[in-house]
C-alpha positions as CSV (number, residue, x, y, z in Angstrom):
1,X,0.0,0.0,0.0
2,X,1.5,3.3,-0.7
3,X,1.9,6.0,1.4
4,X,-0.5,8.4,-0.4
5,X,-3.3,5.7,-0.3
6,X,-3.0,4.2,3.5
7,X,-2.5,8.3,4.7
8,X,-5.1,9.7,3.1
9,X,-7.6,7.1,4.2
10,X,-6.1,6.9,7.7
11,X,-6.3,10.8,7.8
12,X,-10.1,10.4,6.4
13,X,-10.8,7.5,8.7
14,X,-9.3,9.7,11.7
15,X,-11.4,12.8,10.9
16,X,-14.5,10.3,11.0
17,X,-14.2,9.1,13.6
18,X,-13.2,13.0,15.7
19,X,-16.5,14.4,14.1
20,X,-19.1,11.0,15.1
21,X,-17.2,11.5,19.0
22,X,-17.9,15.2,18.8
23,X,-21.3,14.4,17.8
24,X,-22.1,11.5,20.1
25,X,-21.1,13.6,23.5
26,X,-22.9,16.8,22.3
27,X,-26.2,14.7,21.4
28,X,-25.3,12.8,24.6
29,X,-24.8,16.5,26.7
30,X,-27.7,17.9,24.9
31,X,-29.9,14.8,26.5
32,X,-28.8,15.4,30.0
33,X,-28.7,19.0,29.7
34,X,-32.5,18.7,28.6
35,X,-33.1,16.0,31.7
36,X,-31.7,17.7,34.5
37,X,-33.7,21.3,32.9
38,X,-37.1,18.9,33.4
39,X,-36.2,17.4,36.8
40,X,-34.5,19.9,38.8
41,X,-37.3,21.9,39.8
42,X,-39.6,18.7,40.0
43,X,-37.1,17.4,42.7
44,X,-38.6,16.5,46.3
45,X,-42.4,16.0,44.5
46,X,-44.3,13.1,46.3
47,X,-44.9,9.7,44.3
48,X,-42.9,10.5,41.1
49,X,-39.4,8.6,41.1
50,X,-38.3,10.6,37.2
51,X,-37.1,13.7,38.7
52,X,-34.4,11.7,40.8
53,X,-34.1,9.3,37.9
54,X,-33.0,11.9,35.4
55,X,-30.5,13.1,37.6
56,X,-29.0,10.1,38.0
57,X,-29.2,9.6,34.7
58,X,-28.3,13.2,33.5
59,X,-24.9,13.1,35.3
60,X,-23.6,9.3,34.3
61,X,-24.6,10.5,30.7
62,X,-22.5,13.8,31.1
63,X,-19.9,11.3,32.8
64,X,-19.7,9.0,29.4
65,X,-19.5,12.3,26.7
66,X,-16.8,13.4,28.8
67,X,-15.1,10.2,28.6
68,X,-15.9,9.9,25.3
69,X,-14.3,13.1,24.4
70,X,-10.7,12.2,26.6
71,X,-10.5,8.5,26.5
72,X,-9.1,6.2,24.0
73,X,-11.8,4.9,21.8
74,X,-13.4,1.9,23.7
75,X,-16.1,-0.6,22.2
76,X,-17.4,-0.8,25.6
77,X,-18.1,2.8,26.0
78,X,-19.6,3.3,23.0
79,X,-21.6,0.6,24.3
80,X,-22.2,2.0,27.4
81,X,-23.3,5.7,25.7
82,X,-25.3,4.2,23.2
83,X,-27.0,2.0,25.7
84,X,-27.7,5.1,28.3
85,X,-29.4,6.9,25.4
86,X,-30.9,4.0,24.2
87,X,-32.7,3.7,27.6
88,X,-34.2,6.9,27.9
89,X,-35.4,6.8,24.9
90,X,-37.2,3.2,26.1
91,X,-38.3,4.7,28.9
92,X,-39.9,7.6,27.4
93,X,-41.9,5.1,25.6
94,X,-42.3,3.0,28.6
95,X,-43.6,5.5,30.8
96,X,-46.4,7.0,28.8
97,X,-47.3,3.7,26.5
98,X,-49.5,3.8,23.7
99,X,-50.1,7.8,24.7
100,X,-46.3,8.5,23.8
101,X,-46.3,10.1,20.6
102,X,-49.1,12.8,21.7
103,X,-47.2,12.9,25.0
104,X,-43.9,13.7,23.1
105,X,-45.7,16.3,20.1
106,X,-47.2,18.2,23.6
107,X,-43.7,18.7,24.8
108,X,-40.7,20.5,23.4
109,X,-38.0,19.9,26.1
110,X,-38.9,15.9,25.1
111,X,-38.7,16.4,21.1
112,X,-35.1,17.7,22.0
113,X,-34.2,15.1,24.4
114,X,-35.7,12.5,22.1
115,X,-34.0,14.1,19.0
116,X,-30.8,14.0,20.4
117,X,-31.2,10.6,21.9
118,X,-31.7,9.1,18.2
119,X,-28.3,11.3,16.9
120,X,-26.6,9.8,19.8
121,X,-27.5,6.3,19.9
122,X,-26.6,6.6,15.8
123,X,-23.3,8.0,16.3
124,X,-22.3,5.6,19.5
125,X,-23.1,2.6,17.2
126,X,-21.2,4.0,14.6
127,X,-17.9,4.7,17.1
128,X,-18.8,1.0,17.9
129,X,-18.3,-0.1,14.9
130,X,-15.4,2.1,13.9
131,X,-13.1,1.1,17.1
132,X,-10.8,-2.0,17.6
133,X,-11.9,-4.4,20.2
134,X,-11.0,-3.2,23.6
135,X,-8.4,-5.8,24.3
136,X,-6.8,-4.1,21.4
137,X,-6.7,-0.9,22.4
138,X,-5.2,-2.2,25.8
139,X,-2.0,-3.7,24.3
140,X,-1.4,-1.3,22.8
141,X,-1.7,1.1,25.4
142,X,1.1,-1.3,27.2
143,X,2.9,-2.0,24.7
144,X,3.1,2.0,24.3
145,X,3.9,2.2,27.9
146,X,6.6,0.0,28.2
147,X,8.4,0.7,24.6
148,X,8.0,-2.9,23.5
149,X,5.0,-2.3,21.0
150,X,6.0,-3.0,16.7
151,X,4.3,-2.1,13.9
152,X,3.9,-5.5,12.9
153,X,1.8,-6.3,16.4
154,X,-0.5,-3.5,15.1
155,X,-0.2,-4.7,11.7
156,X,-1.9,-8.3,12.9
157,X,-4.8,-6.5,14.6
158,X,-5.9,-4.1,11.9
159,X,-7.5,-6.8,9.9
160,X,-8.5,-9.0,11.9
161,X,-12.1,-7.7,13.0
162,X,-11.7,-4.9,14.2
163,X,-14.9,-3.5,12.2
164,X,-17.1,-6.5,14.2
C-alpha cells in the first residue's frame, strides 16, 4: 500500500471518527442538559421517582461524553453511551405507552431530548463499529507504555475484526 493511499484514508478515517465522538457527546450533553432542565425543579415532589431518575441519569450520561471526548476509543463505552441513550429513549416510551407520541408532540423539552437521543445512539453505534476491540486498544496502550510495542503487532490487529 502506498503512502499516499494508507494516509489519506487513515487521515479520512481519523477525521471520521473525531466528528461522530464530537457528535455522540454533544447529542449525549444535549440529552442530559435537557433532563436535568425537566427534573431539577420537580425534585422533592411526592410519588414520582423521574425527577431523581433523570439526575441520575443526566450526570452518568455527562460522565460518558466526557469520557468519550478524553479516553481512547473503547467498544465498551460506545456501548455504554449508546445503551444510556438507548434507555431513555425506552423509557420515554415505557412510561407513557400507547399515549407516547401525543405525550412527546405536547412537549418540546422531550422532542429535543428524544432528538438527540436518536443522533446519539446513531453515532455511539457508529464509534462501535469504527473502534478495535478493547483488548486491542489495551496492548497497545502497554505495549506504548513499556516501549516494546511493533508495527507489525498492530499490523496483525488491523484486519483482523476490528470493524465487528
Amino acid at each position: 500500500m502506498s503512502a499516499s493511499n494508507g494516509g489519506g484514508h487513515g487521515d479520512r478515517e481519523a477525521l471520521k471518527k473525531r466528528m461522530l465522538r464530537m457528535i455522540a457527546a454533544q447529542a449525549a450533553a444535549v440529552s442530559a442538559a435537557v433532563h436535568l432542565l425537566w427534573a431539577w425543579p420537580r425534585l422533592g415532589t411526592a410519588g414520582d421517582p423521574r425527577p431523581y431518575v433523570f439526575v441520575l441519569g443526566g450526570a452518568f450520561t455527562v460522565a460518558v461524553a466526557v469520557a468519550t471526548l478524553r479516553a481512547p476509543e473503547y467498544r465498551r463505552l460506545y456501548a455504554l453511551g449508546a445503551g444510556t441513550l438507548a434507555a431513555f429513549l425506552l423509557g420515554y416510551v415505557g412510561w407513557y405507552g400507547a399515549g407516547a407520541g401525543s405525550a412527546l408532540a405536547d412537549d418540546p423539552l422531550a422532542i429535543v431530548a428524544k432528538g438527540a437521543e436518536v443522533v446519539g445512539v446513531v453515532a455511539f453505534l457508529a464509534l462501535y463499529r469504527l473502534a478495535p476491540p478493547t483488548s486491542v486498544v489495551l496492548d497497545r496502550r502497554d505495549d506504548t507504555a513499556s516501549g516494546e510495542g511493533s508495527r507489525a503487532d498492530d499490523d496483525d490487529f488491523a484486519g483482523g475484526g476490528s470493524n465487528s
